[in-house]
N, C-alpha and C positions, 0 to 999 in steps of 0.2 A: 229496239231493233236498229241496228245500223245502217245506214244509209251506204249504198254501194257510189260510190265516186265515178259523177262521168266526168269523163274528158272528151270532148270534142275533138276530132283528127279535122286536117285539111282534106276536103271533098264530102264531110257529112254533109246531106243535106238535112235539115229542119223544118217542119209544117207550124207555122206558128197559127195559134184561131185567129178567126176572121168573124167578126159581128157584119153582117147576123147571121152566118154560118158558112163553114168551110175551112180554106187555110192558104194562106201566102208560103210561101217558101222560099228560106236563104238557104246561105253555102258557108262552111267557116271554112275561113282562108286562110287566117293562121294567131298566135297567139302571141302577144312580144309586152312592150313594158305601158302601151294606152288602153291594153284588155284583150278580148277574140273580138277579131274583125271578120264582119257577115260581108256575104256581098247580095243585094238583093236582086229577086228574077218579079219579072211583070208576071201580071196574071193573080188568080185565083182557083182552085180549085175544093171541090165538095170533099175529096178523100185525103186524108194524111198521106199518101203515097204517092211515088213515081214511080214509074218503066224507064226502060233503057231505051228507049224510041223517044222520051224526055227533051224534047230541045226548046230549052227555055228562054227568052232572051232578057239580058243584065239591064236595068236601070240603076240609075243616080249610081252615086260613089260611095265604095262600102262603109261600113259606119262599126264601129265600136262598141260593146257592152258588155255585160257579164253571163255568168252562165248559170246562173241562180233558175229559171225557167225551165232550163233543161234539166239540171239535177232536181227539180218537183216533179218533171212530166208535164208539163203542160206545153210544153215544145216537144214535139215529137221528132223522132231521126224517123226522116223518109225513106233514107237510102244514102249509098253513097256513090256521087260521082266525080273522079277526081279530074275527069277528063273535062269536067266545066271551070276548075280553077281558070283554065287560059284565059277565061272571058273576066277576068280582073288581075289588077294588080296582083304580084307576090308577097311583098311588104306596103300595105297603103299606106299613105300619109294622112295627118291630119293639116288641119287647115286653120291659117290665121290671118284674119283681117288687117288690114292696116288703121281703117276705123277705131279698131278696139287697143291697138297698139302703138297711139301716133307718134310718142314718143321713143319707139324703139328703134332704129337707123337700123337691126338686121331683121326688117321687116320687110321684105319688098315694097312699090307705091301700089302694087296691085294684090298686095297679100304675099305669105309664105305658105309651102308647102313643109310640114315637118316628118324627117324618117324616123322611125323608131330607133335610131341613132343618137339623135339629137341634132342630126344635119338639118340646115334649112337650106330652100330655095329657090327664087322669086317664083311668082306666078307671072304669069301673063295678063292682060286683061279678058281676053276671049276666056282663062280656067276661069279666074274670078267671079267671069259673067255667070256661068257655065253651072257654076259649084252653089249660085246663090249668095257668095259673098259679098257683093256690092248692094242685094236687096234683103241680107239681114236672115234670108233660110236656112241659110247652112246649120248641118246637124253633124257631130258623126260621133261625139261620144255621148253615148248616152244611157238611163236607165234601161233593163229588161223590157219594162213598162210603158215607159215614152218609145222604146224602140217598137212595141205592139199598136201604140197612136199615131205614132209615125206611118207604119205601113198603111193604117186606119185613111188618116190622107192623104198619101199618094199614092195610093191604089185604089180608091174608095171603093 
């Protein structure tokens, strides 16, 4: 039997599991050439769903993966609200250390921001601070998987 092909629109939202039970929930924000970027909301809840009365509030900076989760179902579409995009970026950037790039001059000294462009451009040191880049956290491309251990600890 075939597999019916999802695609994620900007404003679904996602209940992803939560051990030892429940579900965090992100928002895809859009889809460009480092993968679908989520934005994630605090919180936890027992039920796959939301309401329109929903008002969520955004942590960290959205992060990047694939959508392998969603086309098995083990991510569930909550709902969709497109009127939560405002609380993120439209195209996020990713992020690069200068640590990890000492040798590159278009690095900023406090990191780069990169657009799904291929534009870069400096950070500041308060983003750097901010992003976890100077203490080595920083996450935003990553597995389905690690993005499910990721919410694991920072929402525990």
């Amino acid at each position: 039997m075939a597999r019916k092909r999802i695609t994620p629109r900007p404003g679904d939202i996602y209940a992803v599991p939560r051990d030892p039970g429940g579900f965090y929930f992100l928002i895809h924000i859009t889809e460009n050439r480092f993968g679908d970027a989520f934005g994630i909301f605090d919180g936890h809840s027992v039920h796959p769903s939301i309401d329109t009365a929903w008002a969520p509030n955004p942590i960290s900076h959205a992060v990047y993966t694939g959508r392998a989760l969603i086309a098995n179902g083990r991510w569930k579409r909550a709902g969709q609200r497109v009127d939560l995009l405002e609380l993120f970026p439209s195209a996020p950037e990713i992020y690069h250390n200068k640590a990890d790039n000492p040798l590159n001059d278009q690095i900023g000294p406090f990191g780069s921001g990169e657009r799904a462009t291929g534009e870069l451009r400096n950070l500041t040191e308060a983003e750097a601070k901010q992003l976890g880049l100077d203490r080595g956290t920083y996450r935003q491309i990553m597995l389905e998987e690690q993005l499910e251990e990721y919410l694991q600890h920072l929402l525990h």
